[in-house]
N, C-alpha and C positions, 0 to 999 in steps of 0.2 A: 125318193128324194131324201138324201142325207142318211139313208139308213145305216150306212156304215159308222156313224157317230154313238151308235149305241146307246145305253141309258145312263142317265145323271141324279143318284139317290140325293134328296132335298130335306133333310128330314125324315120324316115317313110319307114322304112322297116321290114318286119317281116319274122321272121326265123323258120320255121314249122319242129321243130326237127323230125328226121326219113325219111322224105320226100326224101332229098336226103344231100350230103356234099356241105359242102358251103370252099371256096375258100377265103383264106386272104393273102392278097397280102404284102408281106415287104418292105419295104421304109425307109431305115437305111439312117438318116441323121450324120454319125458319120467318123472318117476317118478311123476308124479301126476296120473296122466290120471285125468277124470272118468267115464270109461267100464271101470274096471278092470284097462285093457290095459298102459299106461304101461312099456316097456322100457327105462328109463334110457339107460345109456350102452352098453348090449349088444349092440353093433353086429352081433355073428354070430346074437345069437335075432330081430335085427329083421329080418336078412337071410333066416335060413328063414322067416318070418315070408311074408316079401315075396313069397318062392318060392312057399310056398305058395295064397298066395291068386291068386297067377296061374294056378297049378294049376288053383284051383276054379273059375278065367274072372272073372277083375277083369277089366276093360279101362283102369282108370287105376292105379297105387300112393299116396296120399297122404301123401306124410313130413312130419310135423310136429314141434319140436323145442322147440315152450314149449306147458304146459295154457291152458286156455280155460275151466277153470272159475273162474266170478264169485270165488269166494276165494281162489284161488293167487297164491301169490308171482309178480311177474315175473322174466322169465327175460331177461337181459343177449342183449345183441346174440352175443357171445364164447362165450357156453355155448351158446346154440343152434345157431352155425356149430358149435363140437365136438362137439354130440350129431348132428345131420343132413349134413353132409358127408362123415364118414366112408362114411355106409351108401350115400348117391343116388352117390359113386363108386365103389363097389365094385357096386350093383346097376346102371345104368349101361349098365355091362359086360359085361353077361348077359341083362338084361331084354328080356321081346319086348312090350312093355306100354311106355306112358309112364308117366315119372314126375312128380308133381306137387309142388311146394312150399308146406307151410301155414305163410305166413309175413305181416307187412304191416310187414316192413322191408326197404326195397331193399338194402341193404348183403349179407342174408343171401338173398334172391333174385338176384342177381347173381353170387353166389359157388356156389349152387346149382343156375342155369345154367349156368355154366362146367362143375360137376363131371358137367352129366348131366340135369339137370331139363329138363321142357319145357313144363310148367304153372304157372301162378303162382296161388295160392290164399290168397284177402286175406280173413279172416274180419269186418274191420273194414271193409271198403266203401269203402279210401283215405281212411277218415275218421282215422286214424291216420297216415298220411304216403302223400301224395297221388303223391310222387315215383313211388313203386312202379309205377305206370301206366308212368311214362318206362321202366324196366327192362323192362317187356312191351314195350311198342312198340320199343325194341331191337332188342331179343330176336325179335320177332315172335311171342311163341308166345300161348296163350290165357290169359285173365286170367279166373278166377273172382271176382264183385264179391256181396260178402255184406250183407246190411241190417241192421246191427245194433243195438238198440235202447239198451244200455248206456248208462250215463249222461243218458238221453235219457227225459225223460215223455211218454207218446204217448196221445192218446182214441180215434181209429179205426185199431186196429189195420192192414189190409187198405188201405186208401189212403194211409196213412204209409211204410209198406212201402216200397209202390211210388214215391211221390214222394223215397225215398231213394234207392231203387234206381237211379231215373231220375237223380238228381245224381251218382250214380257212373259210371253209365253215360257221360256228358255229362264228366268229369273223364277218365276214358280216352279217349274220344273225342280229347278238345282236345291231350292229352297222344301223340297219334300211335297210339294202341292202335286195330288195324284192326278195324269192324264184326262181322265173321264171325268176329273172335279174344274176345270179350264172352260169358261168360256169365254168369246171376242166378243169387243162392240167395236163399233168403227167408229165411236165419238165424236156424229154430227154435230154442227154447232161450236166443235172443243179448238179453236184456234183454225177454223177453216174459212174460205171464203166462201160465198153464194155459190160461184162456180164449184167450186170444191164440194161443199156439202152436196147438189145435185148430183157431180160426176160419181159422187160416191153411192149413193142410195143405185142411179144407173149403174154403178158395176160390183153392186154390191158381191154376186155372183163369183169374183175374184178370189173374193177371201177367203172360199171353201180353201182355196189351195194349203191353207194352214189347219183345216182336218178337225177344227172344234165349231161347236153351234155359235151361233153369231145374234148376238144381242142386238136390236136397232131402238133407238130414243129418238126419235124427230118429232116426238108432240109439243106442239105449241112454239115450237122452234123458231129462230128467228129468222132462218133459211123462208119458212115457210112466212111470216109477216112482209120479207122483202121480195119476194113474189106477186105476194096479192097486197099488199101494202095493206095490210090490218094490223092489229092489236091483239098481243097474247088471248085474249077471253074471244075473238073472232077466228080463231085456225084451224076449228074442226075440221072443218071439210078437207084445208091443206094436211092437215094430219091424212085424214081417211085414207089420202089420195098415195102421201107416202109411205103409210102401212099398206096398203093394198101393194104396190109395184114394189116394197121392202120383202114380203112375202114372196111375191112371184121371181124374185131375185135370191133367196134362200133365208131371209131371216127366220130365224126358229124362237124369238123371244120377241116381244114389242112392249117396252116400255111408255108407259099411255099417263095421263091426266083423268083424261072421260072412258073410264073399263065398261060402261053400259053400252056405248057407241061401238068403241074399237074391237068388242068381243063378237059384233053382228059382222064390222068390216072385215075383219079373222076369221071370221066363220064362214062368210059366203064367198073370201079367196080363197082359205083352205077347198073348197067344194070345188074349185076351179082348178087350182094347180095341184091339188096333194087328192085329188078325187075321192075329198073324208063329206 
């Protein structure tokens, strides 16, 4: 499954797509994350934080330092450098894990390579500033390119996606960002509707057609609260449910909240679908 995707060097780590899911742990340094977690500027709770979710077997850290949800204030280029460079160099330092940047501004991706990062994580798909590629291709290191439907009216969910996905893909490309450094997410949650977000985790499957590993984020999601009608600190289980069928659909990354839980639900899909 997926083996033709070959390996994705992280650092000094490397990612043997197909093998099995790998595990990225979030670390919202914001105060109003949509997921409940949000550590402000608490650079020492974001740090145990970080410890521990490598404890429980993250394979990536995700630092993020402005929210993502549709109603929040934006967050200045300046405040997001002083909430996330603090922690990617001070964890850096210690970490046996890579660290990732959720950012889609080059100024604060550059500055978060320098201190430590080795992933670059564009929730915006470089539809936001396209430069951010030139800062991967730098850098060299891998570039998550996300579909995000914001601002943006779409009718076929599932081929929209994709034909976004594929203009970003083709934007790093041209912008020097190497092949095997490319991965997709399909940006549950990023300007979709209920129906949308489910049809997409169900065909997730699709996107191979585009020939890179495929990142999935549905924890704590709001797809998942208007389902069961809970409250972000209530979604586990709807998490579990859409990393397990995310998995058996081809995700090869999962972006999680709870890395203690979703590395058991990761591990006993992988035993089912990738027979690890």
């Amino acid at each position: 499954m997926n083996g033709e995707l070959g390996i994705t060097r992280c650092g000094d780590k490397e990612f043997r797509w197909g093998q099995r899911t790998f595990i990225m742990g979030v670390v919202n340094l914001t105060p109003d994350s949509f997921s409940g977690d949000g550590l402000g500027n608490d650079i020492e709770a974001a740090l145990a934080q970080a410890r521990r979710f490598i404890e429980e077997g993250a394979d990536i850290i995700d630092v993020g330092g402005e929210s993502t949800r549709p109603e929040s204030t934006p967050t200045s280029a300046d405040e997001e450098l002083k909430r996330v460079i603090p922690l990617i160099d001070k964890l850096a330092k210690e970490a046996t894990v890579p660290i990732s940047i959720d950012t889609y501004r080059p100024e604060v991706a550059r500055c978060a390579l320098e201190a430590g990062a080795v992933m670059v994580n564009d929730v915006w798909g470089l539809r936001r500033d396209p430069k951010l590629a030139e800062v991967a291709a730098e850098w060299g290191v891998p570039l998550v390119i996300a579909s995000n439907q914001r601002e943006i009216t779409y009718e076929e969910i599932v081929p929209e996606v994709i034909a976004s996905l594929r203009k970003g893909i083709n934007l790093a490309l041209d912008a020097g960002v190497a092949w095997g450094n490319i991965i997709i997410d399909p940006g549950i949650g990023f300007g979709k509707t209920m129906e949308g977000n489910l049809e997409l985790i169900r065909r997730l499957g699709e996107l191979k057609v585009l020939g890179r590993p495929i990142l999935l984020g549905t924890s704590r999601k709001s797809v998942i609260g208007l389902v069961l009608d809970l409250p972000a600190d209530q979604r586990l289980e709807g998490t579990a449910a859409t990393i397990a069928v995310g998995i058996a659909n081809g995700a090869d990354i999962v972006r999680v909240h709870d890395v203690l839980q979703m590395v058991r639900v990761s591990k006993m899909t992988d035993a089912i679908v990738r027979r690890r």
